[in-house]
C-alpha positions in Angstrom: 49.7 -35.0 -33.7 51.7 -36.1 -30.5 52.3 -32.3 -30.0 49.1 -31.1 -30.7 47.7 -33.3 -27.5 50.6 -31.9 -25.4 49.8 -28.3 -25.9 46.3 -29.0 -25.7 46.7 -31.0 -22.1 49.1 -28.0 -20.9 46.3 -25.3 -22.3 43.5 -27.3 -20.2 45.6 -27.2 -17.1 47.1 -23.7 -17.1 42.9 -23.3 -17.7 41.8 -25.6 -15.0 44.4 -23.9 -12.6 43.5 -20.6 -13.3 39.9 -21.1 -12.9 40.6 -22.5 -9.1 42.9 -19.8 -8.5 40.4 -17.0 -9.3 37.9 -17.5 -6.2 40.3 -16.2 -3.4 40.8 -17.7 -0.3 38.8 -15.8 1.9 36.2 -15.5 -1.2 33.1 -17.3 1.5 33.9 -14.3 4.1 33.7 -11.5 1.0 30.3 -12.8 -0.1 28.9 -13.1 3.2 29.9 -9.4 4.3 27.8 -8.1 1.3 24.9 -9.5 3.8 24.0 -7.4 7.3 26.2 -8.6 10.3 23.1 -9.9 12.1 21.8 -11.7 9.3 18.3 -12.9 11.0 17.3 -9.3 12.2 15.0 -8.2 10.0 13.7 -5.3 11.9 14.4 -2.5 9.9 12.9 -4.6 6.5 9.3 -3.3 5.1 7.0 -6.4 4.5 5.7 -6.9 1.4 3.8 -10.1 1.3 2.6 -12.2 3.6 3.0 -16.5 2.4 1.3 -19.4 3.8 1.1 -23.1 3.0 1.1 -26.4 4.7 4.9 -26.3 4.8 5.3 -23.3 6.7 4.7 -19.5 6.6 7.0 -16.2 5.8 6.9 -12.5 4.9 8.9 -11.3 2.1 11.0 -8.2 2.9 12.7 -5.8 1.7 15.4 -3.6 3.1 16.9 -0.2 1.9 18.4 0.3 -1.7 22.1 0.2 -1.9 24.4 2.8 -3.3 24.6 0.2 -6.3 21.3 0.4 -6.6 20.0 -2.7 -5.7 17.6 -3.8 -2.8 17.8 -6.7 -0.5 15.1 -9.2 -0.3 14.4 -11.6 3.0 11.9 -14.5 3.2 11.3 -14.1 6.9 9.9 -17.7 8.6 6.9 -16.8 11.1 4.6 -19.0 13.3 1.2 -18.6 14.5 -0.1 -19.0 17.7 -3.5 -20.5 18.6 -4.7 -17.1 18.8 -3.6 -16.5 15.2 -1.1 -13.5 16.3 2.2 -13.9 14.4 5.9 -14.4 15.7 9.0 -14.3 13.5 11.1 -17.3 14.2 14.3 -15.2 14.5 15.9 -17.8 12.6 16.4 -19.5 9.4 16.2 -16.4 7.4 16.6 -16.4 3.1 18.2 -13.5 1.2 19.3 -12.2 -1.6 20.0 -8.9 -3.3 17.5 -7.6 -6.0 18.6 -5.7 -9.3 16.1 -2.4 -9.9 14.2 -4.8 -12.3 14.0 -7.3 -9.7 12.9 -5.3 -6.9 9.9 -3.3 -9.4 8.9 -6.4 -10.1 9.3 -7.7 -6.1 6.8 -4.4 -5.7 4.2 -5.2 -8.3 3.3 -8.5 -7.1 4.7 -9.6 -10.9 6.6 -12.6 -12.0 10.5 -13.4 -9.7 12.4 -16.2 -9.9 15.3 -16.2 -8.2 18.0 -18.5 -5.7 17.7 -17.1 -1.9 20.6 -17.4 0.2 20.9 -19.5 4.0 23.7 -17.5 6.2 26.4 -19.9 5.9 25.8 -20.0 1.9 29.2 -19.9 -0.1 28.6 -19.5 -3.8 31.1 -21.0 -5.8 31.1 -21.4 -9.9 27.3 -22.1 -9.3 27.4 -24.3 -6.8 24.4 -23.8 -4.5 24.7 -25.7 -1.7 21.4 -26.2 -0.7 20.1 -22.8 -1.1 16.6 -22.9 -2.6 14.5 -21.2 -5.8 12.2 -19.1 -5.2 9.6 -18.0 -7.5 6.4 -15.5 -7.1 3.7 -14.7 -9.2 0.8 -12.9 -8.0 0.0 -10.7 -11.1 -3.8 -10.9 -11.7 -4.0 -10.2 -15.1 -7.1 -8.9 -16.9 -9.4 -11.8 -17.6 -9.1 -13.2 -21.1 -11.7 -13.5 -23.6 -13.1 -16.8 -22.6 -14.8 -17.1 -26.6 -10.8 -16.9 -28.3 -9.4 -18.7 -25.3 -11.7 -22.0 -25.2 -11.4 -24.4 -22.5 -8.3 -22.7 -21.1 -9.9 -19.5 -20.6 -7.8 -18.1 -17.2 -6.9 -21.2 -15.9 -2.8 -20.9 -15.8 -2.1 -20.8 -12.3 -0.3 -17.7 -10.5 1.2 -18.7 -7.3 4.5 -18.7 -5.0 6.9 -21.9 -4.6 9.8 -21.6 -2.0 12.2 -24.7 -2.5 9.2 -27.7 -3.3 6.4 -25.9 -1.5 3.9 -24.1 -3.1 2.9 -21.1 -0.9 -0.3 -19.0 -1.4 0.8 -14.7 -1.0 -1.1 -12.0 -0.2 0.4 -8.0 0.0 0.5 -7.3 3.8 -1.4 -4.6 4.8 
C-alpha cells in the first residue's frame, strides 16, 4: 500500500511538471504574433454588423482568410458624435480567429459564441484573463405556427451580448 502512494505521488508530479513545462517560455509572444502587429488598425477589415447598446457601440469585422483557412474577427469600439457621424476609438480592440464554420456562420447573421481576445491577452490552460464571451444571434427565423406553439409563439429572444451587455446588431450597409 505504502508503495502504491509513492508511485502514485511521483506519477502526479512527473504529470504536474510536465504539464508546466509544455507552455514555453516565450509561449505569450507566440500567441500574440498569430494577431496583426498593429493590433487596433482595423482598416483593411470589412464590416459586417453594426452593435449598439447603452454600454457602448462596435462594428464586427472581419479581415482576410488565412492560408489555414480561418478568418479573423474584430469587435471594433466606435463613438458617435452629436451629429450622429461615427468614429472608431482606435483603441480597445477584441479579436479572435474564426474556423470556416465560424466565419459562415459570422456571415449569415446565425448563432456565435465565442471568447474575443484584448492585445495583451495570454491564454494559458484556459485561463482567460479578463477576455470576454461574446455571443450573436440575429437569425430571423420563419415565424412559427402560433396554433402548435401556444403562448410562446416567437417569443425566444435573438440578440448580441458582449461581456454582460446585451447589444442590439444590425448588417452594415
Amino acid at each position: 500500500m505504502r508503495y502504491g502512494r509513492a508511485i502514485l505521488a511521483a506519477a502526479l508530479s512527473v504529470t504536474a511538471t510536465a504539464q508546466a513545462s509544455a507552455f514555453s517560455a516565450d509561449g505569450c509572444e507566440q500567441q500574440r504574433k498569430q494577431y496583426p502587429a498593429y493590433w487596433n488598425d482595423t482598416s483593411a477589415e470589412k464590416p459586417l454588423f453594426i452593435c449598439e447598446s447603452q454600454g457602448g457601440h462596435f462594428y464586427v469585422k472581419i479581415g482576410a482568410t488565412d492560408e489555414a483557412g480561418r478568418t479573423m474577427m474584430s469587435l471594433v469600439p466606435f463613438s458617435r458624435t452629436s451629429s450622429g457621424s461615427i468614429a472608431e476609438t482606435g483603441h480597445d480592440v477584441l479579436r479572435i480567429w474564426l474556423d470556416r464554420e465560424q466565419t459562415r456562420r459570422m456571415r449569415e447573421g446565425k448563432y456565435l459564441a465565442t471568447v474575443v481576445r484584448k492585445e495583451n491577452s495570454c491564454w494559458i490552460r484556459g485561463d482567460l484573463d479578463g477576455d470576454v464571451v461574446f455571443l450573436m444571434d440575429n437569425a430571423r427565423p420563419a415565424a412559427d405556427d402560433s396554433k402548435a406553439a401556444g403562448s410562446f409563439y416567437n417569443k425566444a429572444p435573438r440578440f448580441t451580448v458582449l461581456g454582460s451587455e446585451y447589444s442590439d446588431c444590425k448588417p452594415f450597409k
